[in-house]
C-alpha positions as CSV (number, residue, x, y, z in Angstrom):
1,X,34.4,154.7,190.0
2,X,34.1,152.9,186.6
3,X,31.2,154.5,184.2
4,X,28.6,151.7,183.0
5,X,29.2,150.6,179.4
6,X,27.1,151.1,176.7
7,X,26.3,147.1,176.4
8,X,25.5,147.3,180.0
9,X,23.0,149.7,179.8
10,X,21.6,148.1,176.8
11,X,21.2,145.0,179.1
12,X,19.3,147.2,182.1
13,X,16.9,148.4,179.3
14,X,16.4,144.8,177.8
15,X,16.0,143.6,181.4
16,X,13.9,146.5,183.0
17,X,11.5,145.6,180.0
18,X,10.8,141.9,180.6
19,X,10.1,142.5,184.4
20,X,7.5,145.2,183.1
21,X,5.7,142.9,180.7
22,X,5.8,139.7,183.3
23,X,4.6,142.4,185.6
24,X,1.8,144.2,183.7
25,X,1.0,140.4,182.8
26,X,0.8,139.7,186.1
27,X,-1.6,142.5,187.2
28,X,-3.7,141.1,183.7
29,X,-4.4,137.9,185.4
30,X,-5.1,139.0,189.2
31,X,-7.6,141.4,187.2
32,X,-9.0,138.3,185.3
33,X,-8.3,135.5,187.9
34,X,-11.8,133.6,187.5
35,X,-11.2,133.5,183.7
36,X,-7.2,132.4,184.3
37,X,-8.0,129.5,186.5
38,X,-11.1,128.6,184.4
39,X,-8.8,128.1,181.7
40,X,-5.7,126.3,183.5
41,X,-8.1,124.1,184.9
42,X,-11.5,123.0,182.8
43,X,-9.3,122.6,179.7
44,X,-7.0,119.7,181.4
45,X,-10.2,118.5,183.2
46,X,-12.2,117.7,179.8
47,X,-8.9,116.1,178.2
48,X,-8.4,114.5,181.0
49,X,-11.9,113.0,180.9
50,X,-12.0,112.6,177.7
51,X,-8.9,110.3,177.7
52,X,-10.3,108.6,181.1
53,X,-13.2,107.4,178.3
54,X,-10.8,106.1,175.9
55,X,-9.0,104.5,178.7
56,X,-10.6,101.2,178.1
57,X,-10.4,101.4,174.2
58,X,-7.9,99.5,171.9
59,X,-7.0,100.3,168.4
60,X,-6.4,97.8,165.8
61,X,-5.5,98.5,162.1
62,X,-5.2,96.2,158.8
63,X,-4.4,97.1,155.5
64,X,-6.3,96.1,152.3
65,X,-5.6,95.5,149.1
66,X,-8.5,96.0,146.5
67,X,-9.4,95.7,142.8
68,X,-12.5,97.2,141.8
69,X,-14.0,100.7,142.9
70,X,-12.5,103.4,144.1
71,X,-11.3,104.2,147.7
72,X,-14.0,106.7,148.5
73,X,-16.5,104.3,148.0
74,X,-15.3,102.1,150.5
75,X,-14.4,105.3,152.6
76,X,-18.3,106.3,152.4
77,X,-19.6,102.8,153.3
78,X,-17.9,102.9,156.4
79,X,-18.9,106.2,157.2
80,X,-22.6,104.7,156.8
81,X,-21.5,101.8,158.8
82,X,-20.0,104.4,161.9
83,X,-23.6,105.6,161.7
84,X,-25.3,102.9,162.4
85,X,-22.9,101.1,164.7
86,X,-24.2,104.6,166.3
87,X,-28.2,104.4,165.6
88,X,-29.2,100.6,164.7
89,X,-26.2,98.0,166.6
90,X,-28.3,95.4,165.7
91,X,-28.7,96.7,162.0
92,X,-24.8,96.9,161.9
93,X,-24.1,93.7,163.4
94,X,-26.5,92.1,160.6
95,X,-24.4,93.6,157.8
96,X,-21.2,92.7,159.3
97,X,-22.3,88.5,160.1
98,X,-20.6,89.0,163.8
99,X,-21.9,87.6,167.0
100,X,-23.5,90.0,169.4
101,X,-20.6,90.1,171.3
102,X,-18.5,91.4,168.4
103,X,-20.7,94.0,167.9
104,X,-21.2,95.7,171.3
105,X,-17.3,95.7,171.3
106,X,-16.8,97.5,168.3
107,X,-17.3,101.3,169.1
108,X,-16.1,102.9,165.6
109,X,-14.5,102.3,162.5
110,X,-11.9,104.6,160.4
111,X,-11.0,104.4,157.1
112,X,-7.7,106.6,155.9
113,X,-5.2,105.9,152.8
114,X,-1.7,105.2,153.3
115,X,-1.0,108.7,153.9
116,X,-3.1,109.1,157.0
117,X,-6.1,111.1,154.8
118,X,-9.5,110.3,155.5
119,X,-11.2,107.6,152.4
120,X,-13.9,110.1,151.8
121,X,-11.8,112.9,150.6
122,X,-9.5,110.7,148.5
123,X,-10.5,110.6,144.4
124,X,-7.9,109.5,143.5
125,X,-8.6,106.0,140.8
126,X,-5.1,104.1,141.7
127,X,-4.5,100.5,143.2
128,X,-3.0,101.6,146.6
129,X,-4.3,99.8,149.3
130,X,-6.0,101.7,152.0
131,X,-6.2,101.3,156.0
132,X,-8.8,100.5,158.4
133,X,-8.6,101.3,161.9
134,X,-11.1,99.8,164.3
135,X,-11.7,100.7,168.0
136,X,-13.1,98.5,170.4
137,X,-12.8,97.4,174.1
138,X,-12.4,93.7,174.1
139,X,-9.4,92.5,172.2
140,X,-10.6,88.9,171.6
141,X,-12.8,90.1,169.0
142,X,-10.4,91.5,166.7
143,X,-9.9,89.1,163.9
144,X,-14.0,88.3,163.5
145,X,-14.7,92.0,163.5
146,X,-11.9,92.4,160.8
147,X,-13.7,89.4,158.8
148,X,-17.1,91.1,159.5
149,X,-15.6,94.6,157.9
150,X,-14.1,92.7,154.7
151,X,-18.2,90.9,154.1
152,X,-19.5,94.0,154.4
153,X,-17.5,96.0,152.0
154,X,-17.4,92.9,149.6
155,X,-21.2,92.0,149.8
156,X,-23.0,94.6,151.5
157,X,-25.4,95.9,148.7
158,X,-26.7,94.0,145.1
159,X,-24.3,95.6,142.6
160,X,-21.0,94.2,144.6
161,X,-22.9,90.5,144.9
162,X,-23.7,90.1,141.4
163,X,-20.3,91.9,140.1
164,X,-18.5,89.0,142.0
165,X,-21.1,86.4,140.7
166,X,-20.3,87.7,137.2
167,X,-16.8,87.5,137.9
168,X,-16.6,83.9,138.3
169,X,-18.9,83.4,135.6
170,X,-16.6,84.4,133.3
171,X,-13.7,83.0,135.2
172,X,-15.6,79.7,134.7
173,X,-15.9,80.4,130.9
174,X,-12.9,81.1,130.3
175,X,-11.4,78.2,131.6
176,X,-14.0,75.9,130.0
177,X,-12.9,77.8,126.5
178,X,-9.3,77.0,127.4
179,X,-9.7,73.5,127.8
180,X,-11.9,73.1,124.3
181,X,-8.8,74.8,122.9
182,X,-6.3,72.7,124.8
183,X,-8.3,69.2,123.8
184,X,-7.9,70.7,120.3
185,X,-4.1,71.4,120.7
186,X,-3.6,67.8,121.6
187,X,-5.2,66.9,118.9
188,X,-3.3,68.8,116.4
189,X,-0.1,67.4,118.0
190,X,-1.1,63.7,117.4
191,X,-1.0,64.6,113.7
192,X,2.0,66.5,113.9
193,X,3.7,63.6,115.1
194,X,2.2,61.0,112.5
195,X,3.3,63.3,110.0
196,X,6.6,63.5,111.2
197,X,7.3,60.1,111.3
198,X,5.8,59.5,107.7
199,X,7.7,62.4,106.3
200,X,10.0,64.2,108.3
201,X,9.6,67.6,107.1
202,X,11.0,71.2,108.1
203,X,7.7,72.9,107.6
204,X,5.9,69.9,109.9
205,X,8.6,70.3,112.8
206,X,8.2,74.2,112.5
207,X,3.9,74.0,113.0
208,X,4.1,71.6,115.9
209,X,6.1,73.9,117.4
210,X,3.6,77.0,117.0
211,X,1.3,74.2,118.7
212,X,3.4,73.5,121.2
213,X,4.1,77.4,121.9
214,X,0.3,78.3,121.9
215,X,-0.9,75.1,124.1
216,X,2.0,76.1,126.4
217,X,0.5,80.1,126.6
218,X,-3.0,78.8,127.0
219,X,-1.8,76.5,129.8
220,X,-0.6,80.1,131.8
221,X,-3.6,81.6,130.8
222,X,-5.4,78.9,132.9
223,X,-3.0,78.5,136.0
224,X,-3.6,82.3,135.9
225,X,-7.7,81.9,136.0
226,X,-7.3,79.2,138.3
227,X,-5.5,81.3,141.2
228,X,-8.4,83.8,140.7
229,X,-11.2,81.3,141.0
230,X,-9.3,80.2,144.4
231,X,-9.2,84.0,145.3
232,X,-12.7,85.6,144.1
233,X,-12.7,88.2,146.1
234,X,-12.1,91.8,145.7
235,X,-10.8,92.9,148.6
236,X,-7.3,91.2,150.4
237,X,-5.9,91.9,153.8
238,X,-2.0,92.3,153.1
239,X,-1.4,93.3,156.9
240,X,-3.4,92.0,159.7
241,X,-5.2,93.7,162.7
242,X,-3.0,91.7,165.2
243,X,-1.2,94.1,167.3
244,X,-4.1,96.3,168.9
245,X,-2.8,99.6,171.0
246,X,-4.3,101.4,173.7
247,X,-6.5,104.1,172.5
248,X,-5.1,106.4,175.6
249,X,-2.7,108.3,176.3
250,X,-0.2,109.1,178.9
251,X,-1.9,111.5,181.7
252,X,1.2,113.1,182.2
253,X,1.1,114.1,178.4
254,X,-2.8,114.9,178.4
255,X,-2.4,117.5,181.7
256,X,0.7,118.9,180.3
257,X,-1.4,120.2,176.6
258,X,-4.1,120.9,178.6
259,X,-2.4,123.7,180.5
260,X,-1.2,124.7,177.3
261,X,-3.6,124.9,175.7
262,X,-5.6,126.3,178.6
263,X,-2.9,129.4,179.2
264,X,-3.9,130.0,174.7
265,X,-7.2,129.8,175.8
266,X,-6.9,132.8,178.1
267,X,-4.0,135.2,176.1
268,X,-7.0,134.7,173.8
269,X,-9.9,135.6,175.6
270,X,-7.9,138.2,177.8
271,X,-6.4,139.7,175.2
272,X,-8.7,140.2,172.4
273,X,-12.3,138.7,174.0
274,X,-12.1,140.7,177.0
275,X,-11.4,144.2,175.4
276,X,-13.7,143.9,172.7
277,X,-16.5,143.6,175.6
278,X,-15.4,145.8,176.9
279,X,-14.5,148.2,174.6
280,X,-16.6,151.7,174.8
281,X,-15.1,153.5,171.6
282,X,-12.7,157.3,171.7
C-alpha cells in the first residue's frame, strides 16, 4: 500500500480548508438568513426599478465649441437650469424659447468636458469644447431643445446680451475703418499709376507696390470680419444631438450587479455590522 505524498497531503489540507470556510459561511447566513435575502433581493429590486424609470428616457449629446468665458460658467448655468426644469417648468421653458411640449419632455440636462468630468469642477481657461448631454422622453424634440440650450447659454442674463451687442459693434467699426482705408488705397493707386506713366520711376513702382500689399492685407482683414459678422455668436455646435440612446439598460445586466452588489451588501453588514452590535467587550 503506497504512502500519500507530501503534495498530496498538502492538497487535503488546501481542500479540507475551503470546505470549512464555505461551510462556516454557510452556517453565517442560515444564522443571518432575513438579512441575506434582504440583501440578494431589495438591492436588484431598487435597480431594477430604478432602471424600469429610465426605461422610457433617451439620451442625446452635442458638442460645443465656445469663445468667451470659461467652462464652469456654462457648467454652473446649467446646473441652475436642472433646478428649475426641477422647481419652475414654466420658468425654464421661458429661458430656453421652446414650446410647451419641448419642455415637459426634457427631464435633465448635463454638462461634462471632453474627458467625461462634470463643467462645474473644471477651471481650467482653454478653448476645448465641452459636451452636453440631455435626457428626455420624446425624441422629436431633440434638435429644438438643443437650440433652446445654445439661447439660453448665449443670452440668458445682461452681461452675455450686451457683450455680443458690443461685439458687433465693433465688428461693424472695423469694417467701416477698413473700407475708409481701402477708398484711400484706391486712391493712392490712381496716382501711382499717373505717375508712372509720366515718369516711370523705380521708387514709384516700388510704393505702389507697398499699396498694393497693404490694400491686399486690409482686404483679409475684412473677409475675416465679415465671416464673424455672419457668425456672431459665441457658442457653435461642432457635433449634433442626432443619434439619441436609450437611457436603460439591459435587465439581464441590472439583476446580475444587483446581486452583486447585494452579496457586498451583506459580507458587509454580517461581517463587520453585525458584530459590532453585537459585540459585548472581554
Amino acid at each position: 500500500m503506497s504512502m500519500p505524498t507530501e503534495s498530496n497531503q498538502s492538497s487535503a489540507s488546501i481542500y479540507d480548508r475551503l470546505i470549512s470556510v464555505l461551510h462556516s459561511f454557510y452556517i453565517d447566513i442560515k444564522r443571518n438568513a432575513f438579512v441575506f435575502f434582504a440583501c440578494i433581493l431589495l438591492v436588484p429590486a431598487v435597480l431594477v426599478f430604478m432602471n424600469l424609470k429610465k426605461s422610457g428616457i433617451y439620451k442625446a449629446s452635442f458638442t460645443v465649441m465656445y469663445e468667451e468665458l470659461v467652462r464652469k460658467v456654462y457648467g454652473d448655468r446649467l446646473v441652475k437650469l436642472n433646478a428649475l426644469l426641477e422647481d419652475n417648468k414654466s420658468k425654464a421653458r421661458a429661458l430656453l424659447g421652446v414650446s410647451s411640449q419641448a419642455a415637459a419632455s426634457l427631464k435633465t440636462i448635463k454638462g461634462t468636458n471632453i474627458l467625461g468630468e462634470d463643467l462645474t469642477e473644471d477651471l481650467n481657461v482653454d478653448r476645448i469644447p465641452f459636451v452636453v448631454d440631455i435626457y428626455l422622453n420624446d425624441t422629436t424634440y431633440v434638435s429644438e431643445i438643443q437650440n433652446g440650450i445654445l439661447h439660453y447659454l448665449e443670452n440668458g442674463n445682461s452681461y452675455l446680451s450686451s457683450k455680443r451687442k458690443l461685439k458687433m459693434q465693433e465688428i461693424d467699426d472695423e469694417i467701416s475703418f477698413i473700407d475708409n482705408q481701402l477708398k484711400m488705397m484706391d486712391s493712392l493707386k490712381k496716382k501711382f499709376n499717373i505717375a508712372e506713366t509720366i515718369a516711370s520711376s523705380s521708387n514709384a513702382a516700388s510704393s505702389e507696390g507697398s499699396v498694393y500689399s497693404l490694400s491686399y492685407d486690409l482686404y483679409k482683414k475684412k473677409q475675416e470680419l465679415l465671416k464673424k459678422r455672419e457668425m456672431p455668436m459665441n457658442l457653435y455646435v461642432i457635433d449634433d444631438a442626432i443619434v439619441p440612446t436609450k437611457g436603460n439598460r439591459p435587465y439581464s445586466i441590472v439583476i446580475l450587479a444587483g446581486l452583486v452588489a447585494g452579496f457586498v451588501l451583506y459580507v458587509f453588514i454580517a461581517y463587520i455590522i453585525l458584530p459590532v452590535i453585537r459585540y459585548k467587550g472581554a
